[in-house]
TORROGU-976365 format. One line per 5 residues: number of its first residue (from 1); their letters; for each residue x, y, z of C-alpha. Coordinates in steps of 0.2 Angstrom, whole numbers, padded with zeros to 4 digits. Each point is the difference from the previous one (the first is absolute). Layout:
NUM = A = X Y Z; ...;
// end
This chain:
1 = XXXXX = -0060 -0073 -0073; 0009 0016 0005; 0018 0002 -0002; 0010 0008 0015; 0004 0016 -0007;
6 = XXXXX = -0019 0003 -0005; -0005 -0006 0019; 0014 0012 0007; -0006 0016 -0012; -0019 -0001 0007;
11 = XXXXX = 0006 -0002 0019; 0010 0016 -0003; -0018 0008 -0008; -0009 -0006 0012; 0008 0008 0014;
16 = XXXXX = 0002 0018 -0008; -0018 -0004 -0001; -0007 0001 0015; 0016 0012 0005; -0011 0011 -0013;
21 = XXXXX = -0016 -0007 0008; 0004 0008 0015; 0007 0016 -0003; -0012 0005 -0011; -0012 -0003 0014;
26 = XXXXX = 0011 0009 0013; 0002 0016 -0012; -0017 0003 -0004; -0006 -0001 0020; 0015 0010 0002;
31 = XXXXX = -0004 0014 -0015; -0016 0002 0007; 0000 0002 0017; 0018 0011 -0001; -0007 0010 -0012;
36 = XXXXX = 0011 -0003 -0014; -0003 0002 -0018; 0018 -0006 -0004; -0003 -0017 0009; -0016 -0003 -0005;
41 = XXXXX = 0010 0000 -0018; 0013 -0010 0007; -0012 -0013 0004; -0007 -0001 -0016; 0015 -0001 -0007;
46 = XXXXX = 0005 -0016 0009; -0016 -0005 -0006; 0008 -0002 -0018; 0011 -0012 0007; -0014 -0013 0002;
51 = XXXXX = -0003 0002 -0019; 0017 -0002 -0003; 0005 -0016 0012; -0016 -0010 -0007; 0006 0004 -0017;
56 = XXXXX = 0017 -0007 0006; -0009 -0017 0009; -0012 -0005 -0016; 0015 0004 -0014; 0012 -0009 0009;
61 = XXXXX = -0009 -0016 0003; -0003 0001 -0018; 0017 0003 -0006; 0006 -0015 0010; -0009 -0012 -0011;
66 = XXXXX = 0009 -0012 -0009; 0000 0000 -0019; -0016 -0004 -0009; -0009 -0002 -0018; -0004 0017 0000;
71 = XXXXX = 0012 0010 0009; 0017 -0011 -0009; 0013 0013 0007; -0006 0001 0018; -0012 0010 0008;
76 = XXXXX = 0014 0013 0008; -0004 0015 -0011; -0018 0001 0013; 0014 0004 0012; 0006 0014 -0011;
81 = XXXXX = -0017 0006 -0002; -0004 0003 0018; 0017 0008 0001; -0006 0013 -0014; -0017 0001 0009;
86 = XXXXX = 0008 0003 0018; 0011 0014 -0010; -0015 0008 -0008; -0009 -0001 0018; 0016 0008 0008;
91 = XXXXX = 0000 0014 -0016; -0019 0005 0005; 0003 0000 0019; 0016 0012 -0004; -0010 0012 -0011;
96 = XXXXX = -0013 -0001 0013; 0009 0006 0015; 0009 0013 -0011; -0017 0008 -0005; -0006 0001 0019;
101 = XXXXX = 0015 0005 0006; 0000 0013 -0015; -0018 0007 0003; 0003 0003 0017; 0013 0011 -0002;
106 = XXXXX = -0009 0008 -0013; -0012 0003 0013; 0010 0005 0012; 0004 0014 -0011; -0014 0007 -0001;
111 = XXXXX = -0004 0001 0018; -0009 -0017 0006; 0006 -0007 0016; 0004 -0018 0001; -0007 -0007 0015;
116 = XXXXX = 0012 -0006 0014; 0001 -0017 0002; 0001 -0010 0018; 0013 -0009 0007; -0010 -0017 -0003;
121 = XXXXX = 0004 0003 -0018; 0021 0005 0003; -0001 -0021 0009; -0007 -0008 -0012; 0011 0008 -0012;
126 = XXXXX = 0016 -0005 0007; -0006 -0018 0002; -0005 -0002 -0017; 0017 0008 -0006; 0009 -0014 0013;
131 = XXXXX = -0014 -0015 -0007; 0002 0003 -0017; 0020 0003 -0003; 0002 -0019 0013; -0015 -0007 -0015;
136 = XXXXX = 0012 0008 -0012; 0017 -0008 0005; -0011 -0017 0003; -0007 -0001 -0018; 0014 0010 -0008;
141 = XXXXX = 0012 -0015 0006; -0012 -0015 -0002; -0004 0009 -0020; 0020 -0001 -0003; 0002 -0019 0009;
146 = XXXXX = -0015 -0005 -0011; 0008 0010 -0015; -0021 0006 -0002; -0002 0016 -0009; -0018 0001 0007;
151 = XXXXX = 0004 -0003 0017; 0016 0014 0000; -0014 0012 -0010; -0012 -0003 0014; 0015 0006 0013;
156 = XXXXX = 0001 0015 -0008; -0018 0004 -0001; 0004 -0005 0019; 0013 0016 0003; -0011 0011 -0010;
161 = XXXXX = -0011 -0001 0014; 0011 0002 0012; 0008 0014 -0008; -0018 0009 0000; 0000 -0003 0020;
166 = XXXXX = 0016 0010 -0002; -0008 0014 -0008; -0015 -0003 0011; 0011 0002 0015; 0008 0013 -0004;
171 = XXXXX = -0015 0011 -0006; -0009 -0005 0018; 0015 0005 0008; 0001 0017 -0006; -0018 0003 0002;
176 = XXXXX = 0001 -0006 0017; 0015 0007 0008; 0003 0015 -0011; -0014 0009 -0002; -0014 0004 -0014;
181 = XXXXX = 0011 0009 -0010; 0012 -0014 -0002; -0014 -0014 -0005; 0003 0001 -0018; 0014 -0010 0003;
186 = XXXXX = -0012 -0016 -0001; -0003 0002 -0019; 0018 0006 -0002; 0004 -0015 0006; -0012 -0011 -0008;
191 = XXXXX = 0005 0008 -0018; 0018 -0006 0003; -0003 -0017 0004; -0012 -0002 -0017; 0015 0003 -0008;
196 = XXXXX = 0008 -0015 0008; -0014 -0009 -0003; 0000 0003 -0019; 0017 -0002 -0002; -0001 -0020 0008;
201 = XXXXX = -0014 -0003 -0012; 0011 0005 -0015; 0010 -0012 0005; -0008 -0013 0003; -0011 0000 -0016;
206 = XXXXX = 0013 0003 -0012; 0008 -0016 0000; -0018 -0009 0001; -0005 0010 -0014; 0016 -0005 -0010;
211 = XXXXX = -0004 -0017 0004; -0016 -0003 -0005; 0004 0010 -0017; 0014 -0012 0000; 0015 0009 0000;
216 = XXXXX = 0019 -0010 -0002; 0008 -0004 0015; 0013 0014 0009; 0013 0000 -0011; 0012 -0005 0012;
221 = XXXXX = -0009 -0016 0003; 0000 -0003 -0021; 0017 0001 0001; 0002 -0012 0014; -0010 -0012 -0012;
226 = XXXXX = 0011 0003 -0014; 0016 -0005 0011; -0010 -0016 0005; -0001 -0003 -0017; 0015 0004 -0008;
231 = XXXXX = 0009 -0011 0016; -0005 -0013 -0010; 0013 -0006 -0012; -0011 -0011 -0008; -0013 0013 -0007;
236 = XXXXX = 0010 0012 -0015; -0011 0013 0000; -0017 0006 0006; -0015 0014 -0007; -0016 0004 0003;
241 = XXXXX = 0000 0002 0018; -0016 0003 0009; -0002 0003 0018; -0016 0006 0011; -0007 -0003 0018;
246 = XXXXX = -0015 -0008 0004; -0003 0006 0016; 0016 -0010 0011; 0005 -0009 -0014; 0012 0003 -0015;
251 = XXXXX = -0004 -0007 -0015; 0016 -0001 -0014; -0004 -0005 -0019; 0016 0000 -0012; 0008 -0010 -0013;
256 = XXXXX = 0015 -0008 0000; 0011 -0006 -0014; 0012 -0016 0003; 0011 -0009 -0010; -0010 -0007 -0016;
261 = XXXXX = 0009 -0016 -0001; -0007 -0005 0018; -0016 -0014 0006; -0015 0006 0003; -0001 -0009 0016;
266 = XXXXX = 0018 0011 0003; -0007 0017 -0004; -0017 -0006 0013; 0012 -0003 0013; 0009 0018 -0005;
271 = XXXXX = -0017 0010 0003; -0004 -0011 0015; 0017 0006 0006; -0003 0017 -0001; -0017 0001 0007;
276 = XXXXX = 0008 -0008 0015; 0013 0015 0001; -0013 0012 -0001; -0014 -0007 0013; 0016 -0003 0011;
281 = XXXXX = 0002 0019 -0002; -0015 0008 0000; -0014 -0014 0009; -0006 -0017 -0004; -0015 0008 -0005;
286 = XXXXX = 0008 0008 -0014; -0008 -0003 -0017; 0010 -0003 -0017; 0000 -0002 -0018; 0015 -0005 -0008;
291 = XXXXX = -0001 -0002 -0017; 0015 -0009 -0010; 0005 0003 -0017; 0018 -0006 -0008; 0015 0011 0000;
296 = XX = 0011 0002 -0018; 0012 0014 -0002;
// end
């Protein structure tokens, strides 16, 4: 059965879905029959978004699964991986609308006339840019609520689209309102917002990237688990701490030492202790190993 917060992250998907669904729709009528090469673009551009929000739907359904026989830790690294794959989508849509925008002014150059878009084109713009920035905010908060890497990742790829629109509307503008000379401001445009584009998908891969290569924790949060640990006037000293995400969760392997002259059944209830501590802290998800040994000065 599905948990709430994996029920909740696929209602967000579904609606940029058909949000994408029907933008991508409204952009290609509209590139068409305005005449626009820049929102014939745009549309296919939202088109990604489809990729991205299935990859988003199937990934978390998976990484909501409980525990099994072959996946011991969890499944949540499937969300991580969607987040790199969103990333890398958003990274190949950037460097796509950079090279467009970038041969165009190249032919602009050299003498070729852009062709003047209508203002069928200039609408559906401005309502893509007013859609997907409200689908933005929607997801972005649900994404933070949920504490999903995926779904925030998928808001993102949510404002790159609207940030082309930007660009998009812009460029039409110009072209419409300013004259021929002035229509070169469409892959102007467009070039900058790559940029943006390129810079979020950095972002966002990065720490997925250090997760699934797995990196230690932020070193502020190590050092919050040390304090946990050494609040503990029981435990005499600690080493070998090792921390990593696996996708939401923390998982926290270290050895304690405690007083040699103690029970067994003492030192058990010692570890039990502090693995309360630190899922009180950090999530009852959290995973230990705390290994004990004795402590002689």
């Amino acid at each position: 059965m599905k948990d709430q917060r994996t029920r909740q992250a696929q209602k967000v998907t579904w609606v940029g879905f058909f949000v994408n669904l029907g933008l991508t729709i409204f952009k290609l009528i509209a590139g068409f029959l305005g005449k626009s090469t820049a929102m014939i673009a745009d549309g296919v551009h939202s088109l990604s978004d489809f990729v991205t929000d299935i990859i988003v739907i199937a990934f978390i359904e998976v990484s909501g699964k409980e525990r099994d026989s072959d996946h011991q830790y969890g499944h949540g690294k499937y969300e991580t991986f969607a987040t790199m794959l969103i990333s890398m989508a958003l990274l190949i849509v950037g460097i796509g609308i950079f090279w467009n925008g970038f041969s165009k002014v190249i032919d602009v150059i050299h003498g070729k006339t852009i062709e003047q878009p209508g203002i069928l084109a200039l609408i559906a713009a401005v309502i893509s840019v007013i859609a997907k920035e409200s689908i933005f905010w929607y997801t972005k908060k649900a994404g933070e609520k949920l504490e999903s890497q995926a779904v925030i990742a998928n808001a993102w790829h949510h404002r790159s689209d609207a940030f082309s629109s930007i660009g998009t509307a812009l460029g039409i503008s110009g072209a419409i309102f300013l004259g021929e000379s002035w229509r070169i401001l469409d892959p102007l445009a467009g070039i900058i917002v790559s940029f943006f584009i390129i810079k979020v998908a950095v972002q966002l891969g990065m720490p997925s990237m250090h997760e699934l290569l797995e990196r230690s924790l932020p070193k502020e949060t190590v050092k919050e688990i040390e304090q946990i640990i050494s609040s503990d006037k029981e435990i005499k000293a600690f080493h070998n701490l090792k921390t990593r995400k696996i996708g939401n969760i923390f998982a926290i392997d270290v050895h304690i030492k405690l007083d040699a002259t103690i029970t067994f059944v003492h030192s058990h209830d010692i570890a039990t202790r502090l693995e309360k501590n630190l899922r009180s802290r950090f999530g009852s998800q959290t995973i230990t190993s705390i290994h004990t040994e004795p402590f002689r000065e």
